[in-house]
N, C-alpha and C positions, 0 to 999 in steps of 0.2 A: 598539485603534483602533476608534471607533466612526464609524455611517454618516457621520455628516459631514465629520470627520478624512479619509476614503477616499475621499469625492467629490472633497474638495477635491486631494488628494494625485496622486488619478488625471487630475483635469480639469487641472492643472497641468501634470505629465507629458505629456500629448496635445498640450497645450497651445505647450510649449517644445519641439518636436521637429514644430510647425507642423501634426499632426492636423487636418483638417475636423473643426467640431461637435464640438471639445475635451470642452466639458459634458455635449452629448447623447448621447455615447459613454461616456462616465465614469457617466451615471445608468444606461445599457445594460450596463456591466460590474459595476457594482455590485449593479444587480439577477440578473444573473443566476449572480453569485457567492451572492448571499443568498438568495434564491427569495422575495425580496420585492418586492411593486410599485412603481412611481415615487410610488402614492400612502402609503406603506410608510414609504422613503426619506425624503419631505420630511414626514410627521409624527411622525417617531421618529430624530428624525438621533444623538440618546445611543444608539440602538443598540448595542451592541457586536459586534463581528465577531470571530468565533473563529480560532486561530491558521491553521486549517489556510485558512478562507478569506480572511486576509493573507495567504496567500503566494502561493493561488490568482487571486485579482487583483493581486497584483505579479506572476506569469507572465503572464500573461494581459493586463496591462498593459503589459509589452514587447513583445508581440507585435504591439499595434497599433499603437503607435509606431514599427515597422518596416514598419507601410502594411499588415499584414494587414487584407484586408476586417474590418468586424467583423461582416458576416452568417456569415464561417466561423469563426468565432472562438466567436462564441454556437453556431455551428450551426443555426439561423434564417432565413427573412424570410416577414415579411406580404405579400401580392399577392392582389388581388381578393377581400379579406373569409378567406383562407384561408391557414392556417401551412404553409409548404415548409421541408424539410429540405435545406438546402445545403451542398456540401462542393467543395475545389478542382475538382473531377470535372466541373461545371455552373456556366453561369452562374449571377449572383445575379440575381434577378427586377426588372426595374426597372418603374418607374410608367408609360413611355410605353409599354410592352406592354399592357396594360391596356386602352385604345385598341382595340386588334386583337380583344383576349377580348370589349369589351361590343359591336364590330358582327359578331363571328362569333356572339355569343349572338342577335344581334334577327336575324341571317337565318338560322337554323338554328330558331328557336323556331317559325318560321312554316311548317316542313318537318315530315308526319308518321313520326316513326322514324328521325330524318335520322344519317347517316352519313359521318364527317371523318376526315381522314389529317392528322397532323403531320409535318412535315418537320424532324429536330434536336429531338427530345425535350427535350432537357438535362432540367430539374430535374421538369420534367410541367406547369408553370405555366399555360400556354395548355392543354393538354388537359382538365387536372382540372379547370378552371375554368370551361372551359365545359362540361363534362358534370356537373360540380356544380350547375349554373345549366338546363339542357335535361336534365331525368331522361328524355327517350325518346332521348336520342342515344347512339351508341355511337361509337369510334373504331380505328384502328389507328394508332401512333407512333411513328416511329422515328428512330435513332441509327447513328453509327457506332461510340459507345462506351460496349461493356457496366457499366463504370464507371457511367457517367449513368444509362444502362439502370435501373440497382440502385437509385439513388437513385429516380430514377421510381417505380419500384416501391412502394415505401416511400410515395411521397408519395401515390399512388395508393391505397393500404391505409389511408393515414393519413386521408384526408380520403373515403373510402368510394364510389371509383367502381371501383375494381378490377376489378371482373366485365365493367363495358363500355367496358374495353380494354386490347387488344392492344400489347403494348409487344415490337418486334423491332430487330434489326440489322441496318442498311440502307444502304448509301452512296446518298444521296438516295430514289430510286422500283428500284434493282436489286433486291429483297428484296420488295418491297412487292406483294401478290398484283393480279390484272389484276381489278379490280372499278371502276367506277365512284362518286366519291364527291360526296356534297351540298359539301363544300367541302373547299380542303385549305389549311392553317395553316402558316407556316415565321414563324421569328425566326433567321433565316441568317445566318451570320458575313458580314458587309459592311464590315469596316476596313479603308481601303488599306493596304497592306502599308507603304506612303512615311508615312503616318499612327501607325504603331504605338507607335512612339519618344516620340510626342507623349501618350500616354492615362495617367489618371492614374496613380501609383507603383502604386494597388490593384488596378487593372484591368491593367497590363501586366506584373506581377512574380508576378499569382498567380491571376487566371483562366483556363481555356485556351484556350490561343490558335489551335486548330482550332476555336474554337465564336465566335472575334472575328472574323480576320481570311482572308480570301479571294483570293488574287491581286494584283496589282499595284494595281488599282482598287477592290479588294474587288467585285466582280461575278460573278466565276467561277460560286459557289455559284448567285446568284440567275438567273444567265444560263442555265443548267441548268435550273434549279425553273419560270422562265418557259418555256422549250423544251420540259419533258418532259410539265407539269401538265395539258396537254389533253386526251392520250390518258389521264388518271385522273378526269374530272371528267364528271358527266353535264354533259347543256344543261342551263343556267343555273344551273351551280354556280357558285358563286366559289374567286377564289384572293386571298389576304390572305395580305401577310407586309412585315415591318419591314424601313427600307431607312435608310439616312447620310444624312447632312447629303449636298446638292449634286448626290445620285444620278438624280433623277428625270430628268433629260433626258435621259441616255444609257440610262435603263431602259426609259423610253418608245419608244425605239426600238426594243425588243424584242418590244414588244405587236405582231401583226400584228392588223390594224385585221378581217380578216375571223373572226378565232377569237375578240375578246374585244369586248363592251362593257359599258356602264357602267363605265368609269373613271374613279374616284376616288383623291386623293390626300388623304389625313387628315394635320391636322397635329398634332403636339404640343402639348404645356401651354407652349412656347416659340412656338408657330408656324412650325415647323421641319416642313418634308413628313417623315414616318413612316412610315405606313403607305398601302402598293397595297390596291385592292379592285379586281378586275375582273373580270365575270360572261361564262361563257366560252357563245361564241352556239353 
């Protein structure tokens, strides 16, 4: 079977069994079965593919046909210029997080030495990224699962911020030493629980669902993170973290009008509110 025989075979497959991005998944397995690029693919389609890596994209190719992400399937995704290792353990890194990493980078760049806590490490996406992006910041991050932990780690060594920061185990700020920080970061599981049933086959059959969903309204997590963030933050730190479709008016009620201002509400590439900013007075 050569490259184009295997595009075609696989974009088909994806295809009938209704895959998203049939094609753009099919040039993603292909490549990463051959260790060839897309630009590889489309000027050498007579390629041929050796036996063992036919069989490796026909497994490989059933497995996203059964809605496996295919960020764990390659082992992969790109987020903020920077490659993260994902595996079921952590979310996959999505673009509207992105958002949250480029205004923790512009108020953190303007701080000398500045010092951030993550709330839910998962994969290290928001940490690494902005300490890849501000070389004088350091952080502490945490999780409640050593799992993520590991992977953090990894992502952390992989993209060379490892020494400025601390990666612990934490149910939200119990763990987390009494210091005060220039800002602190969450991408908190916020799906209602009434909501779950509804998320696509990838997202509710195989990422986890302590790192999705939160309470009946999905709020628990952030109802906490908004409660506890004060006594961790100097004045005029911020707190920034990603919130659901619908959420902001009963989140709003949460801010007491004399701990926080400058509240802002960021919307998405959809124009969907996303992301809290609010600088704690």
């Amino acid at each position: 079977m050569n490259i184009a025989e295997a595009l075609k075979s696989c974009t088909r497959e994806l295809a009938r069994s209704d895959v998203p991005n049939a094609q753009q998944d099919a040039f993603q397995l292909v490549t990463h079965v051959t260790g060839k690029d897309k630009t590889f693919l489309i000027a050498h389609p007579e390629f041929e593919l050796s036996a063992e890596q036919e069989i490796k994209l026909s497994r490989l190719t059933l497995r996203r046909v059964a809605r496996e992400p295919l960020q764990y399937i390659i082992g992969w995704q790109d987020f903020y210029r920077l490659r993260f290792e994902v595996t079921p353990d952590v979310l996959i890194p999505r673009p509207e997080t992105e958002i949250l990493v480029e205004r923790a980078i512009k108020f953190l760049s303007d701080r000398p030495s500045p010092r951030f806590c993550e709330i839910g490490v998962g994969s290290g996406c928001i940490s690494i990224s902005v300490l890849h992006e501000v070389r004088t910041a350091s952080a502490i991050a945490c999780d409640v699962s050593e799992r993520a932990l590991a992977v953090a780690r990894c992502n952390a060594e992989r993209n060379d911020v490892a020494n400025r920061i601390e990666l612990i185990i934490s149910d939200l700020f119990t763990s987390v030493p009494q210091e005060k920080f220039d800002a602190i970061l969450s991408n908190p599981p916020y799906v209602p629980e009434v909501d779950f049933g509804a998320l696509q086959p990838e997202v509710r059959g195989h990422e986890p669902t302590i790192a999705l969903t939160s309470g009946p309204e999905g709020l628990d997590i952030i109802r906490r993170l908004v409660d506890e963030a004060p006594s961790h933050l100097k004045t005029g730190g911020i707190l920034l973290f990603e919130m659901g479709f619908n959420q902001w008016s009963k989140i709003s009620q949460m801010l007491v009008p004399s701990l926080w201002t400058n509240v802002e509400i960021l919307p998405d590439l959809q124009g969907i509110p996303r992301i809290l900013s609010a600088v704690k007075q």
